[in-house]
N, C-alpha and C positions, 0 to 999 in steps of 0.2 A: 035702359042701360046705354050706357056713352061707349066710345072704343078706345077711351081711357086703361082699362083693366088688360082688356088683349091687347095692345100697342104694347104694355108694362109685362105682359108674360112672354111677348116675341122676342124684346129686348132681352130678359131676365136667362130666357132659355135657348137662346142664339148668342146671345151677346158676353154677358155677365159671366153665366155658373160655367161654360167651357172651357174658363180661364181662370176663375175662381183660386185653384189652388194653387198657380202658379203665380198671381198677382198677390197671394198670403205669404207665400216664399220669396216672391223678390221685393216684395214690399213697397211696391210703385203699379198706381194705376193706370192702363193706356187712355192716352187722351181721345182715343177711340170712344169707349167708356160713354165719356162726358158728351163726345160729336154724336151717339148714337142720341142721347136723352132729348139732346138740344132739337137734333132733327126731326122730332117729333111730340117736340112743344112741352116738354114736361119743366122746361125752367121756368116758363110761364105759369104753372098751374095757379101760383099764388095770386094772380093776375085775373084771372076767369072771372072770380064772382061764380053766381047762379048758371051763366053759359060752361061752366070746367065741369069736371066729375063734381057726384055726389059724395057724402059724407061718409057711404059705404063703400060708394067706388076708389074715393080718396085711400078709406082705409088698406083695401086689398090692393092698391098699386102698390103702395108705400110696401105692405110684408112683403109682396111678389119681389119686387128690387132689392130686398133687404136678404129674401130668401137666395135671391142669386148670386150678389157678392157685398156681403155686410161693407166695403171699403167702401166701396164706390158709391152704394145708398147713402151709406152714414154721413159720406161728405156732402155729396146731393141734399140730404136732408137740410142741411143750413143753410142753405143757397133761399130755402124760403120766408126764413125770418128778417133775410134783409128786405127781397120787396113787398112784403107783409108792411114793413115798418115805414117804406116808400109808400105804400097806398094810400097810409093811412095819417100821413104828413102835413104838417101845413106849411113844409120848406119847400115852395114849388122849386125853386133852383136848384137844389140838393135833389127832386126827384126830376126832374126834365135832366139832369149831367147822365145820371146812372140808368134811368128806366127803361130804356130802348134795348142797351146791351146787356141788362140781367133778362127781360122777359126773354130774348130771343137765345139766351144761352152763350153771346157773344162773351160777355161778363160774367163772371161765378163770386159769389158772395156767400160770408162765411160769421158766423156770431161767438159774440165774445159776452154771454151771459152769466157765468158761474162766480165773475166775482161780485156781484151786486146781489147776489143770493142769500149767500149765508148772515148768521145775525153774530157775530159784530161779523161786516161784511170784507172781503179780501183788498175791493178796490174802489177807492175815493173819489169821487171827484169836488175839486176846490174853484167857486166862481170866483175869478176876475175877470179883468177890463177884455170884454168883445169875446169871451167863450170861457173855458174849463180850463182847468189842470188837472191830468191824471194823476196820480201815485198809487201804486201795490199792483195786486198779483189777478192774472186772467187764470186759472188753474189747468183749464182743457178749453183750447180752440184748433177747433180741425182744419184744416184744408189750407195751411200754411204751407206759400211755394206753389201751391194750385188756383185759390182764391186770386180776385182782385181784390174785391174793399171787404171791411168786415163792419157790422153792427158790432157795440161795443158799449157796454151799460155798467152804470158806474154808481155808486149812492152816494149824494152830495152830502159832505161833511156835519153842514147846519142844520138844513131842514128836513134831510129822511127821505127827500127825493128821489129817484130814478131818472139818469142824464141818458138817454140815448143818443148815438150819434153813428155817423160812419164816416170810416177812415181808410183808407189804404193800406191796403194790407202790406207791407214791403220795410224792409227796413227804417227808420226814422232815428231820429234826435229824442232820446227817453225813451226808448222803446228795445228790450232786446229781451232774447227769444232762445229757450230750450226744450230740445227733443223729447218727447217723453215714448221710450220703444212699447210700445201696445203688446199684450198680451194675444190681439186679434185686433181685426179692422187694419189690418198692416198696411199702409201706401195709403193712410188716410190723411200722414203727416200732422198730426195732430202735436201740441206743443203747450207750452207753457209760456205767456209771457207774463214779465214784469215791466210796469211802466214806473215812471223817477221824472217826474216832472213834464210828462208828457204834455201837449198842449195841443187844446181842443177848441179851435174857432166856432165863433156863432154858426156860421156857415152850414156847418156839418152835423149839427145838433138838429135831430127828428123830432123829438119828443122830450121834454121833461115833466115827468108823472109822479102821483103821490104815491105809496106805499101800497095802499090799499087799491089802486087803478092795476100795478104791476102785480100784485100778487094773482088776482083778477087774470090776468095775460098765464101764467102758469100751469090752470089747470088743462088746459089745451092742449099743452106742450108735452107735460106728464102724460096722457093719452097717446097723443102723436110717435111719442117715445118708444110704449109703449107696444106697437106695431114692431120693432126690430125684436124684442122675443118673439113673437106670432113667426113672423116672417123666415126666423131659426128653426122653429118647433117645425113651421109646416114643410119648411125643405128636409131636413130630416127625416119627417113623418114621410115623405115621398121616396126619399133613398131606401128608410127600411121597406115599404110596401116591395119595391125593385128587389130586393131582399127574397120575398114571398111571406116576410114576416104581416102576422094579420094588425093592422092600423086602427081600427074602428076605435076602440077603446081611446084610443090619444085622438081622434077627429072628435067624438066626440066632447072631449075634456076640454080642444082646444075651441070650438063653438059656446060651451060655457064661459073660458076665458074670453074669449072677445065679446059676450054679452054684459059679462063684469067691466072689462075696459069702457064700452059703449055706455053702461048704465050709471059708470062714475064720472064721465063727462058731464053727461046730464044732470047730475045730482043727487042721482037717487042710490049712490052704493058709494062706499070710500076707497077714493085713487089708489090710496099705497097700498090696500090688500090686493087693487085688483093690476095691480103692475108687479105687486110680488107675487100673485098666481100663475101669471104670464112667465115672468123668465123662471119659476119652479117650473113650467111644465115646460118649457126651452131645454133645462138643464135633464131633465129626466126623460125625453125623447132623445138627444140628442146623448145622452146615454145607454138608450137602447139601442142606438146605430153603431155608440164603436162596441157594445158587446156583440153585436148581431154580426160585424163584420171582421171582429177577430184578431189575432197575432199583429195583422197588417195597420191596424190602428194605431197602433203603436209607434210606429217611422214615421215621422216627418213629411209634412207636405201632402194628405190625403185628407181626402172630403169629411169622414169622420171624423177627424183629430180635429178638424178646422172649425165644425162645427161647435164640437165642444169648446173649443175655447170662444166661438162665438156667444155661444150660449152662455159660459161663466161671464162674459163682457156682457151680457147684457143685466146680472144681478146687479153691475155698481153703475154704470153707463147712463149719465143722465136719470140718477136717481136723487133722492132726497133722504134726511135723515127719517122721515116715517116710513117710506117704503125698504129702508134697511132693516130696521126693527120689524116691520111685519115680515120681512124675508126669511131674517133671522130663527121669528118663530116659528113659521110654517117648518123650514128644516131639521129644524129643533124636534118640532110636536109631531 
């Protein structure tokens, strides 16, 4: 074991969860937050390799921050698809500009993947002379206002490709930009944009990939994702224990779920059931805390209420149309 996980529970349970419900009502995260994560290397993680946490220790940092304050993980979390995309480049220039001040947290980076998703896809990109042109719609990208640059993936109009690039996050020429007020993850800043002719020099393009490469990059993601219901369920599960109420019955449910999440990585079980066992067992733990805790659930601004709506954000939250339908049935049957 690394000191990855304990670094990630000192932050979570000093840092994070003692301010949790005030950073859900005001709707703004301290950049305290971000300074604690930085100074202790976690912007870097995507940067390790074999020397970072492992694949289990990965997974238990990510819930533990996720358990502590869903804003500030959720936004964290993106910060590592951009130098995921920087590693793995062949735009040395594009990664020697950015790479120094994303590993070290000086930098925060933030992705724009949702519109190159769906089939017919939200947002285009059109090759001309020396890079791209965007047009359509990003539908959720977080950390707008927090971020510096963002990954940004696009599907080329002709051939069905996948454009990666990155870009600066901040206002632009073809680029403009709506709030969308979140349910939960409040001060994630999280928005909408649409781009109208955006333009995309060579420069800034990481990767362009076929269909079938990107799809590839997804299941990962799904999994990864999938860590912010655990992360709900298991802070919950600790609030009721505080309770006296007895927990075993949900520890154990939740050790099945992350065996299902772990074993659909790998291959051997399907993602969408096991990403909608995860935020079912989010929403019905986090059920039992605002029954267990009563009248006071009810007001505004307390760790139960918070929960639950964390937990409802994680049934659609970086989800896919299969893990809806499997969602759907489990609540259903």
């Amino acid at each position: 074991m690394t000191m990855w996980p304990e670094l990630a529970r000192e932050i979570a349970d000093t840092v994070l969860f003692p301010v949790a419900d005030s950073v859900d009502a005001d709707g703004e995260i301290p950049s305290s937050h971000f300074d604690a994560l930085a100074a202790d290397g976690f912007y870097g993680l995507a940067a390790l390799g074999e020397e970072g946490p492992s694949t289990a220790e990965l997974v238990e940092v990510v819930e533990t921050l996720c358990g502590g304050c869903l804003a500030t993980a959720f936004t964290w979390m993106q910060h590592h698809g951009v130098v995921g995309a920087l590693a793995s480049t062949t735009n040395t220039a594009l990664t020697e500009q950015y790479w120094d001040g994303l590993v070290s947290g000086e930098l925060q980076g933030g992705v724009a993947y949702a519109g190159a998703i769906p089939r017919p896809p939200l947002l285009w990109a059109r090759r001309v002379d020396h890079g791209y042109v965007l047009d359509g719609i990003a539908p959720f990208v977080t950390g707008w206002g927090i971020v510096d640059v963002l990954l940004v993936s696009a599907r080329d109009e002709f051939d069905n490709s996948i454009v990666h690039s990155v870009v600066k996050a901040t206002d632009a020429p073809g680029l403009s930009v709506e709030e969308l007020p979140l349910i939960a993850a409040r001060g994630s800043n999280t928005v909408r944009i649409a781009f109208d002719g955006f333009s995309i020099p060579d420069a800034h393009v990481t990767a362009v990939v076929d269909d079938q490469q990107f799809q590839n990059t997804q299941l990962p993601g799904l999994w990864f994702n999938g860590a912010m219901a655990m992360g709900v369920a298991r802070r919950a599960m600790a609030e009721l224990a505080d309770l006296g109420v007895d927990t075993e019955p949900f520890q154990s449910q939740a050790e099945l779920a992350r065996e299902h999440l772990d074993s659909a990585v790998a291959g051997n079980a399907d993602m969408s059931a096991a990403r909608a066992a995860a935020s079912e067992l989010a929403v019905r733990v986090a059920a039992a805390f605002v029954t267990a805790t009563g009248s006071r659930s009810l007001v505004g601004s307390n760790t139960a209420e918070r929960l639950m709506r964390e937990a409802t954000f994680t049934l659609v939250a970086a989800t896919r149309p299969g893990i809806k339908t499997a969602l759907v049935e489990r609540l259903r049957d």
